[in-house]
mmCIF file of the C-alpha atoms, coordinates in Angstrom:
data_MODEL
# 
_entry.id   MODEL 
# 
loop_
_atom_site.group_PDB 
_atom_site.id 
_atom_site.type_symbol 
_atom_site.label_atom_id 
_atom_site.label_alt_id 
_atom_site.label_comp_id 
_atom_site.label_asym_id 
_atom_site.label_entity_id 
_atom_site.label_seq_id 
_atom_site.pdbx_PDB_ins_code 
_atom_site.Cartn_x 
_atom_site.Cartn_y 
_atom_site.Cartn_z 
_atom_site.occupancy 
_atom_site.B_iso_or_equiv 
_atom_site.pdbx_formal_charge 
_atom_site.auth_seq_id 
_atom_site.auth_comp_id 
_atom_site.auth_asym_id 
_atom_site.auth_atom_id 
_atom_site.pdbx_PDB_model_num 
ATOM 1   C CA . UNK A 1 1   ? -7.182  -24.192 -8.587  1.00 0.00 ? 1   UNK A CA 1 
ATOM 2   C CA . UNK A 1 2   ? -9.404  -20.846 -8.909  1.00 0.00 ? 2   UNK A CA 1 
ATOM 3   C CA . UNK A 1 3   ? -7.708  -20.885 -12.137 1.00 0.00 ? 3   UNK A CA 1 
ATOM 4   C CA . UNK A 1 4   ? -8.750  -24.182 -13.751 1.00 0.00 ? 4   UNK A CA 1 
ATOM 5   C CA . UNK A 1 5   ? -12.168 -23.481 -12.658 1.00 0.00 ? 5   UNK A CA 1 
ATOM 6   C CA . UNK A 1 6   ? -12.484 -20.312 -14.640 1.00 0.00 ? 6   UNK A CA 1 
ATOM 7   C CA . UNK A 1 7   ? -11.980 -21.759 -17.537 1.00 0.00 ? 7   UNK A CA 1 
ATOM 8   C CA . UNK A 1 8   ? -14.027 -24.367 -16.775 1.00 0.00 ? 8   UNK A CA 1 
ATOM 9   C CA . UNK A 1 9   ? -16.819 -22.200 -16.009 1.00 0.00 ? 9   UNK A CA 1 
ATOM 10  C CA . UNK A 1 10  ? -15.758 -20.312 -19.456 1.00 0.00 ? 10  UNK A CA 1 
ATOM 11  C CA . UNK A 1 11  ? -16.129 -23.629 -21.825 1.00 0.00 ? 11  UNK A CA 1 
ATOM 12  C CA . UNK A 1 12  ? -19.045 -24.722 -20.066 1.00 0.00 ? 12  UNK A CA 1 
ATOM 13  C CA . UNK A 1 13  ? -20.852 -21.425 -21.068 1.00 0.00 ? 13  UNK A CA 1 
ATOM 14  C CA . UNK A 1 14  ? -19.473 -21.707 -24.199 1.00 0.00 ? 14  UNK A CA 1 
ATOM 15  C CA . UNK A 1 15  ? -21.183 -24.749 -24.806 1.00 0.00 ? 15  UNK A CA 1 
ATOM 16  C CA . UNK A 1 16  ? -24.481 -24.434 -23.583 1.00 0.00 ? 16  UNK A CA 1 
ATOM 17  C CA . UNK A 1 17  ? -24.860 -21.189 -25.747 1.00 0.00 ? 17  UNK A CA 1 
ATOM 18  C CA . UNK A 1 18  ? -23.621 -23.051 -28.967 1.00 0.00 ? 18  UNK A CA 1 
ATOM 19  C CA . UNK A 1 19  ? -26.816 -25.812 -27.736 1.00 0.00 ? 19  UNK A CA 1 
ATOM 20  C CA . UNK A 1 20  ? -28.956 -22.928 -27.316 1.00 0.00 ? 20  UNK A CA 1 
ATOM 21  C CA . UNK A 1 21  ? -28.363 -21.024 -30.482 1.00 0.00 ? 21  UNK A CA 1 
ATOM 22  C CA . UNK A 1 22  ? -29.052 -24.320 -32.042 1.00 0.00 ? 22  UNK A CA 1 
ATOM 23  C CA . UNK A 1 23  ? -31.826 -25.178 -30.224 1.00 0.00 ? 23  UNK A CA 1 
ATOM 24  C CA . UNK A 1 24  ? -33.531 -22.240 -29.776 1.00 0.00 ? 24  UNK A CA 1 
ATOM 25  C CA . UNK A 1 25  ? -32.282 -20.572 -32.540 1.00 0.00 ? 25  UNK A CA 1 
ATOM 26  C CA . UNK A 1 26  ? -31.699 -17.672 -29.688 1.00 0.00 ? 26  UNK A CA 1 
ATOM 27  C CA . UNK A 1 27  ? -28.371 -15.626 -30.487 1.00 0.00 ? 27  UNK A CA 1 
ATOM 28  C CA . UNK A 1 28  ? -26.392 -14.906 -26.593 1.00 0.00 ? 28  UNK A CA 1 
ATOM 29  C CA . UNK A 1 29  ? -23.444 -12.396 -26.684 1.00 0.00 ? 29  UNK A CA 1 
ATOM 30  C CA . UNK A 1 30  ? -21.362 -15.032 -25.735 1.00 0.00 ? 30  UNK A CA 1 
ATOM 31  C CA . UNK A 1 31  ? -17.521 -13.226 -26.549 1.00 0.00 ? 31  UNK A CA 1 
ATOM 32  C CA . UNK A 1 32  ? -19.241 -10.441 -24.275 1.00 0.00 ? 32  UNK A CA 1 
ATOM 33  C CA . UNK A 1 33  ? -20.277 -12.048 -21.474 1.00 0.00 ? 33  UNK A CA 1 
ATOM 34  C CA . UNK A 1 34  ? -17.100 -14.332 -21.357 1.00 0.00 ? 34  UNK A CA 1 
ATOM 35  C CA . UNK A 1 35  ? -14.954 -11.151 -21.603 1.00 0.00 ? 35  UNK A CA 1 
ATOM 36  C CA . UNK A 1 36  ? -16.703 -9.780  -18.821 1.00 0.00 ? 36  UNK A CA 1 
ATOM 37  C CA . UNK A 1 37  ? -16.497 -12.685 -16.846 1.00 0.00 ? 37  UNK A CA 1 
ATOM 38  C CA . UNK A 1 38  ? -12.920 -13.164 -17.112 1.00 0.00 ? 38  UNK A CA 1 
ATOM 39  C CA . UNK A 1 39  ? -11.972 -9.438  -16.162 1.00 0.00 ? 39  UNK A CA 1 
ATOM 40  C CA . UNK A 1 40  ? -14.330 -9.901  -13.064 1.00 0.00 ? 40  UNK A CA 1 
ATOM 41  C CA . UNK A 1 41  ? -12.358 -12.781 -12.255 1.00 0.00 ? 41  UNK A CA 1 
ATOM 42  C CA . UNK A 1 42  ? -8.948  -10.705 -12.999 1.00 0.00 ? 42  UNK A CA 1 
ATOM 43  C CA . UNK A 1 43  ? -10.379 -7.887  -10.735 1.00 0.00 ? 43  UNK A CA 1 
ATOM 44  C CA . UNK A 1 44  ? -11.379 -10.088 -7.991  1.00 0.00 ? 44  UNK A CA 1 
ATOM 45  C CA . UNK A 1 45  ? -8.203  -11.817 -7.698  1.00 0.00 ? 45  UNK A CA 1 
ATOM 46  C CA . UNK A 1 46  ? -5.845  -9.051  -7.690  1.00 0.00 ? 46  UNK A CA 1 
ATOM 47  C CA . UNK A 1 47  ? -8.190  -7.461  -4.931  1.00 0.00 ? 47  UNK A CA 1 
ATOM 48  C CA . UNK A 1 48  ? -8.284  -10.537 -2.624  1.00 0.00 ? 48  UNK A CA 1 
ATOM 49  C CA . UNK A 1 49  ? -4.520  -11.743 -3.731  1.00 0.00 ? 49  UNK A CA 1 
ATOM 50  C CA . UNK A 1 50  ? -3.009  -13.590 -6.587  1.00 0.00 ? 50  UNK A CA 1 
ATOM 51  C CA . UNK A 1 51  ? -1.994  -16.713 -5.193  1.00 0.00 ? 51  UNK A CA 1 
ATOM 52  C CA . UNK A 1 52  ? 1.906   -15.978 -4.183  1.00 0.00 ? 52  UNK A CA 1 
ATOM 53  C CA . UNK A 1 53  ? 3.915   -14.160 -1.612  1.00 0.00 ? 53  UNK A CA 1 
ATOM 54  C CA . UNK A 1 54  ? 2.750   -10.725 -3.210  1.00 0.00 ? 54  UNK A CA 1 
ATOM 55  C CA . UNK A 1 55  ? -0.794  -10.511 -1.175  1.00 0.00 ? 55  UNK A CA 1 
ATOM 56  C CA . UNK A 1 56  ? -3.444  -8.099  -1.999  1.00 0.00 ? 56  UNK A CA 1 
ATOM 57  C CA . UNK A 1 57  ? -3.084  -5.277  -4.007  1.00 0.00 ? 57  UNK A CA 1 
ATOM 58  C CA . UNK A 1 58  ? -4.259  -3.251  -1.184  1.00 0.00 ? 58  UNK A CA 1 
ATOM 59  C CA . UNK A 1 59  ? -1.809  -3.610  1.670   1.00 0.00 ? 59  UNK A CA 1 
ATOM 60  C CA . UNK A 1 60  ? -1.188  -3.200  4.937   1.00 0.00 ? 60  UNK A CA 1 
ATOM 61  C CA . UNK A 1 61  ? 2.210   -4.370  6.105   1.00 0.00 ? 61  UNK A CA 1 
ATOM 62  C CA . UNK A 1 62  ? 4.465   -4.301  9.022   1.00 0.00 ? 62  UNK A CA 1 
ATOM 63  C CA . UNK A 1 63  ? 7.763   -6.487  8.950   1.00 0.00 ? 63  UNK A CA 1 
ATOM 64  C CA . UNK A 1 64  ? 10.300  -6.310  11.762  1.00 0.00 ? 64  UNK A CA 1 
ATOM 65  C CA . UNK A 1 65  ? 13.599  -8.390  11.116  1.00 0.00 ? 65  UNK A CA 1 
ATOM 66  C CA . UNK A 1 66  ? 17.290  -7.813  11.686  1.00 0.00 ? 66  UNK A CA 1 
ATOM 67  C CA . UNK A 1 67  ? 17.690  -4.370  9.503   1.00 0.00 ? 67  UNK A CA 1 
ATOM 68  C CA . UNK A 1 68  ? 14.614  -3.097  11.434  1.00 0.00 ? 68  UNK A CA 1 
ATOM 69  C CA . UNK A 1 69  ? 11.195  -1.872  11.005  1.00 0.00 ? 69  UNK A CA 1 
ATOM 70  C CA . UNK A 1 70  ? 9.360   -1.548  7.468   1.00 0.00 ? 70  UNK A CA 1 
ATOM 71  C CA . UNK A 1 71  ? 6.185   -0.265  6.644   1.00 0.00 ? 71  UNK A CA 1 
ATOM 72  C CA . UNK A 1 72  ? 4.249   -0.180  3.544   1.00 0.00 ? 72  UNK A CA 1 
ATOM 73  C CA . UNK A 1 73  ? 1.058   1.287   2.450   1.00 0.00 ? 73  UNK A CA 1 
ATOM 74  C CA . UNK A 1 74  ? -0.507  0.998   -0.717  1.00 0.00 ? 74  UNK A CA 1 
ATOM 75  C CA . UNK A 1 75  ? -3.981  2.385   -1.972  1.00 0.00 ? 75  UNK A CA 1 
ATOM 76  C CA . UNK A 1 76  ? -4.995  2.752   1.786   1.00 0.00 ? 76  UNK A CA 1 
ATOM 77  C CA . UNK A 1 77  ? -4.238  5.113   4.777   1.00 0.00 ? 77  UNK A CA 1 
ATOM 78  C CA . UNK A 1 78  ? -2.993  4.122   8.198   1.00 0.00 ? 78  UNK A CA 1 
ATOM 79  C CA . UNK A 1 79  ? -1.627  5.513   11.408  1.00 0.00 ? 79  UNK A CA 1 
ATOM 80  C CA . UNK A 1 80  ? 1.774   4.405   12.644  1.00 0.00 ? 80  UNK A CA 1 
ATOM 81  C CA . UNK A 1 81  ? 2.189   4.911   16.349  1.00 0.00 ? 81  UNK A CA 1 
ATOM 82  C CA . UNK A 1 82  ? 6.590   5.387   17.174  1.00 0.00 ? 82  UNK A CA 1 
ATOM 83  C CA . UNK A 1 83  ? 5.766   6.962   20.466  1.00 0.00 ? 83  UNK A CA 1 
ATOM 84  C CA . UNK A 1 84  ? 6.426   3.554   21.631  1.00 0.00 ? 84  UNK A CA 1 
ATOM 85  C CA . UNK A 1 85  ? 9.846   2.362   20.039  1.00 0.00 ? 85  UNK A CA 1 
ATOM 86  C CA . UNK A 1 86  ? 12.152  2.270   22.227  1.00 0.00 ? 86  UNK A CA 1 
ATOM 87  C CA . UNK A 1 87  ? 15.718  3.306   20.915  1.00 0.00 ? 87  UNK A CA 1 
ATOM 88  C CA . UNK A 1 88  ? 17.201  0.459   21.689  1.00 0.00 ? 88  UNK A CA 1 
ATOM 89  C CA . UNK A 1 89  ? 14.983  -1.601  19.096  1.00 0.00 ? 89  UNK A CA 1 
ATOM 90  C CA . UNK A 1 90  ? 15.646  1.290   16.689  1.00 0.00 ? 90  UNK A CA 1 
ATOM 91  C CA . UNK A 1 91  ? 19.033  0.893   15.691  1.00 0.00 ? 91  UNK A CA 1 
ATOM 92  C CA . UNK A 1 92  ? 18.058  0.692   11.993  1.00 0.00 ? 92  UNK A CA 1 
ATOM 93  C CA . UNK A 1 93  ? 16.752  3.574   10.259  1.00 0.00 ? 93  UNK A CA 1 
ATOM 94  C CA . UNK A 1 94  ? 12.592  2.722   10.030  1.00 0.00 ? 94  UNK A CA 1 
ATOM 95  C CA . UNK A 1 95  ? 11.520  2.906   6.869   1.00 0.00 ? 95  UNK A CA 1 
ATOM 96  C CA . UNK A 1 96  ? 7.743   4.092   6.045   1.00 0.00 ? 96  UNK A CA 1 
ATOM 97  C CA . UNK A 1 97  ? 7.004   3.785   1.780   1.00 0.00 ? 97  UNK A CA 1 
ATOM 98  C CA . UNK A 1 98  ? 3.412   4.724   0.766   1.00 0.00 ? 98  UNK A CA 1 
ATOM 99  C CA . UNK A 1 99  ? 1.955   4.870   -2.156  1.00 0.00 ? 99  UNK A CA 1 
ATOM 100 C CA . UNK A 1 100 ? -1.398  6.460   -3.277  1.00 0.00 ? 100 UNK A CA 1 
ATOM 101 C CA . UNK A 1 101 ? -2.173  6.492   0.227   1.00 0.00 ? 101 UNK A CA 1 
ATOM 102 C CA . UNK A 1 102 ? -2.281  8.459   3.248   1.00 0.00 ? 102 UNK A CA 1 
ATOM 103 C CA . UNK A 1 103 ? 0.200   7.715   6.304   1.00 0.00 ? 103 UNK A CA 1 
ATOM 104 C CA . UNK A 1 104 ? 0.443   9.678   9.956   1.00 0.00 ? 104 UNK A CA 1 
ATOM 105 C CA . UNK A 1 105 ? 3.428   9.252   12.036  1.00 0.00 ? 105 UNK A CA 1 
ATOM 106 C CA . UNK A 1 106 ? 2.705   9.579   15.465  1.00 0.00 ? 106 UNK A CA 1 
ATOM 107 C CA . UNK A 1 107 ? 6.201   10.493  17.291  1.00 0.00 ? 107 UNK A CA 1 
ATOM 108 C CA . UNK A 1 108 ? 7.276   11.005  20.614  1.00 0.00 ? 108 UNK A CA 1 
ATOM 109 C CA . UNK A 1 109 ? 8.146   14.665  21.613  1.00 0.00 ? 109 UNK A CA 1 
ATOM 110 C CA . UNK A 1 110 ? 10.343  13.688  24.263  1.00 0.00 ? 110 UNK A CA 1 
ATOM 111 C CA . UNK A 1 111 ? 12.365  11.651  22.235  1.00 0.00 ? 111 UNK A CA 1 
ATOM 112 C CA . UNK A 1 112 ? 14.765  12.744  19.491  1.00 0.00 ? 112 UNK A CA 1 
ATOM 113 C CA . UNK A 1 113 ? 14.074  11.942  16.119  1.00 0.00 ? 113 UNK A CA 1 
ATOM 114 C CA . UNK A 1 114 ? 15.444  12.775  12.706  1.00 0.00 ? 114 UNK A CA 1 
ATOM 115 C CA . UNK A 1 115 ? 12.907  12.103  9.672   1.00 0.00 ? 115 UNK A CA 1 
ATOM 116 C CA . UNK A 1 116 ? 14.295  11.863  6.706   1.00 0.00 ? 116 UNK A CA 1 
ATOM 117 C CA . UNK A 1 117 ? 11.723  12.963  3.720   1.00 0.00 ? 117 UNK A CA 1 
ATOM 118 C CA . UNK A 1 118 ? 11.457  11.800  0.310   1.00 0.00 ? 118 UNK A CA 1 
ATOM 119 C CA . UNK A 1 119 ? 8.062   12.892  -1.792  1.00 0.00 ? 119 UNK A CA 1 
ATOM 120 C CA . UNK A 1 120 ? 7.147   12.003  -5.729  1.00 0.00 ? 120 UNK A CA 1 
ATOM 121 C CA . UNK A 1 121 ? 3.579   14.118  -6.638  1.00 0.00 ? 121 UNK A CA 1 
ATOM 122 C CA . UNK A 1 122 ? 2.330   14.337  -2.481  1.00 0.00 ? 122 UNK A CA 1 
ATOM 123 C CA . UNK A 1 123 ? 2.460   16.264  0.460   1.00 0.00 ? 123 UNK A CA 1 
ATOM 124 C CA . UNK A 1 124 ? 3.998   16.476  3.575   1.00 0.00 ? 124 UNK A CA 1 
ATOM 125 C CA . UNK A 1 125 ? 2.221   18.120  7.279   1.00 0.00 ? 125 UNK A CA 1 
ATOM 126 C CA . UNK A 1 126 ? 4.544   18.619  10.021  1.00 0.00 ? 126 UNK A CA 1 
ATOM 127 C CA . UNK A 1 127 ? 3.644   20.219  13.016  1.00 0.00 ? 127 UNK A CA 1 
ATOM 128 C CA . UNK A 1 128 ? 4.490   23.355  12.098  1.00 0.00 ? 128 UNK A CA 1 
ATOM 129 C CA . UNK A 1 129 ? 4.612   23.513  8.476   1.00 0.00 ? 129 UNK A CA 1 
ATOM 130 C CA . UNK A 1 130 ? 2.975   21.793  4.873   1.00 0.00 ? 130 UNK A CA 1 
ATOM 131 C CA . UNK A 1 131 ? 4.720   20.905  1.813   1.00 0.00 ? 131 UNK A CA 1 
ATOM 132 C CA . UNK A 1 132 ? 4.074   19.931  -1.125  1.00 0.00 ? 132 UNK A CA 1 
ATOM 133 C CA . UNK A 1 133 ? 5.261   19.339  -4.643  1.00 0.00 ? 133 UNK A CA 1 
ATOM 134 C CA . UNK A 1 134 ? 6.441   17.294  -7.559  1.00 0.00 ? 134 UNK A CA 1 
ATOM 135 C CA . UNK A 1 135 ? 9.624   15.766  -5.336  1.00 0.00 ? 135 UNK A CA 1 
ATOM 136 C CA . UNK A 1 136 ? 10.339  16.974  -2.603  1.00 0.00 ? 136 UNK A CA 1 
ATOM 137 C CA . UNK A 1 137 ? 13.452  15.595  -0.316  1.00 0.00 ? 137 UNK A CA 1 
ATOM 138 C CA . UNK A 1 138 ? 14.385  17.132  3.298   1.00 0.00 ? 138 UNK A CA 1 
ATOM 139 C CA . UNK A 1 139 ? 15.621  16.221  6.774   1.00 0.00 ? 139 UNK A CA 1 
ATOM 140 C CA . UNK A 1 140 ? 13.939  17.214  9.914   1.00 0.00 ? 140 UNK A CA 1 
ATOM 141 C CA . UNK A 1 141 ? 15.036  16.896  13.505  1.00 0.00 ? 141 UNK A CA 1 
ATOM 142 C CA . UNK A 1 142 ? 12.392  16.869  16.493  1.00 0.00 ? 142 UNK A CA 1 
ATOM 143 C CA . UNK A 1 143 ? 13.470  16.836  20.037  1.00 0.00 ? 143 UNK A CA 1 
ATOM 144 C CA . UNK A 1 144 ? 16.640  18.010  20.682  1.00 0.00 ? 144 UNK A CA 1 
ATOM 145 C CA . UNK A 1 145 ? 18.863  19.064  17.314  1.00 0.00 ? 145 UNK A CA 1 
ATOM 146 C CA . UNK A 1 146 ? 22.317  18.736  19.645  1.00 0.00 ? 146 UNK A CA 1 
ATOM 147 C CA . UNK A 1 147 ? 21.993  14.944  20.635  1.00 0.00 ? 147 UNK A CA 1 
ATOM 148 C CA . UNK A 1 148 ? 22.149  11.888  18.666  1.00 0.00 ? 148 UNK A CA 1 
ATOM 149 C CA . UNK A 1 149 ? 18.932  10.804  17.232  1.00 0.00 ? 149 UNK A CA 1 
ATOM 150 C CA . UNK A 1 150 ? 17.287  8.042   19.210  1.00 0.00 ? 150 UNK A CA 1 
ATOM 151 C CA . UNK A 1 151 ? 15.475  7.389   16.389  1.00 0.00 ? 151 UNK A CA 1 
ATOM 152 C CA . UNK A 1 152 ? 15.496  7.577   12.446  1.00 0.00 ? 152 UNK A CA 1 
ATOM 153 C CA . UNK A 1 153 ? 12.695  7.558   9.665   1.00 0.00 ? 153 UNK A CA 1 
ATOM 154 C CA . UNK A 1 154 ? 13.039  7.315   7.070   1.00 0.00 ? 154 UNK A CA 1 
ATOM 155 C CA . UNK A 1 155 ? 9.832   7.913   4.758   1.00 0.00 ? 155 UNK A CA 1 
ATOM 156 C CA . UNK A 1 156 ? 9.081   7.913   0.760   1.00 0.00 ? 156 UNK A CA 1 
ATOM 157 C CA . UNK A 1 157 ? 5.663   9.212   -0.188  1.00 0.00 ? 157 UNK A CA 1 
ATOM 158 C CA . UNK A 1 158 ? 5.044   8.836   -4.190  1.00 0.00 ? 158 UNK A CA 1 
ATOM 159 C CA . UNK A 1 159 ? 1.235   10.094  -4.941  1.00 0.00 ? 159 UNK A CA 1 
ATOM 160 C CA . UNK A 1 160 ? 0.296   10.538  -1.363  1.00 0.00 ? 160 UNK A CA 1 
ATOM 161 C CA . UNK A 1 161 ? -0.062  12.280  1.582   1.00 0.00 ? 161 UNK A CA 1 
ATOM 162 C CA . UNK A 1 162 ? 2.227   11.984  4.860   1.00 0.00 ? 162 UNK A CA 1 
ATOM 163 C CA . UNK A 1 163 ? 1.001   13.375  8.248   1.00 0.00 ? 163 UNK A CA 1 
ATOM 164 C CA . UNK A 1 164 ? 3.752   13.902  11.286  1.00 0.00 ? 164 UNK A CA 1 
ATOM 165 C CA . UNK A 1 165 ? 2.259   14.544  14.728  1.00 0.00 ? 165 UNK A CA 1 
ATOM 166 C CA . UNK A 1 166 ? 4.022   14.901  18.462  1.00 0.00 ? 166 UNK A CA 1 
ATOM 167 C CA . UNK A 1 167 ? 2.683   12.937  21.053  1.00 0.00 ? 167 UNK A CA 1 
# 
């Protein structure tokens, strides 16, 4: 729909600066201002969505389903509480991806947790220490190193910044 009525917005200029210039005799950057247009549209659409089951290029997303919890974060920076997750929900690993973004991890000290860490060009703040690098990949354990983890991360950072705080 938004689509067809590009171009018809396109021809239409075209056409009333061809009746112009030969009316007027007055000369319009037309390729210009049609090339502009166009890659206003382009932005515009990839910012607000393109139309499919991709979204926005700037996302927010949360999707819990029979593997488990998913996060993604893209060109944007969020908090994710897991002080809340009950084990029993978290039989899956829980998988946090972001990308050119910035994501904290709120966790609960009381619980265990093992956080597995994979980083591309970002850094990493735990609660006692900072890393940061070209790739970094590492396991942590909070809570209690003896038991079984009640709960597993797993998180990818590539050109961003990951943030773990105890609750």
């Amino acid at each position: 729909m938004l689509s067809s009525m590009m171009w018809g917005v396109v021809l239409l200029l075209l056409g009333i600066s061809l009746i112009i210039n030969a009316v007027f005799g007055v000369s319009l950057p037309v390729f210009r201002i049609v090339a502009g247009g166009v890659l206003i549209y382009v932005g515009i659409a990839v910012l607000l969505g393109r139309g499919d089951d991709r979204g926005p290029a700037f996302t927010l997303h949360v999707r819990k389903d029979v593997v488990g919890y998913s996060y993604a974060t893209n060109f944007a920076s969020r908090t994710i509480d897991l002080t809340k997750v009950r084990p029993a929900d978290a039989k899956k690993p829980i998988v946090i991806n972001t990308s050119f973004g910035a994501t904290t991890i709120k966790l609960d000290k009381r619980k265990t947790t093992k956080l597995k860490v994979q980083v591309a060009f970002g850094s990493v703040e735990l609660p006692d220490e900072s890393r940061g690098g070209i790739s970094l990949n590492f396991t942590r354990i909070f809570g209690d190193a003896s038991d079984k983890p009640d709960i597993t991360v797993d998180a990818r950072v590539a050109f961003g910044k990951l943030e773990v705080e105890l609750d």
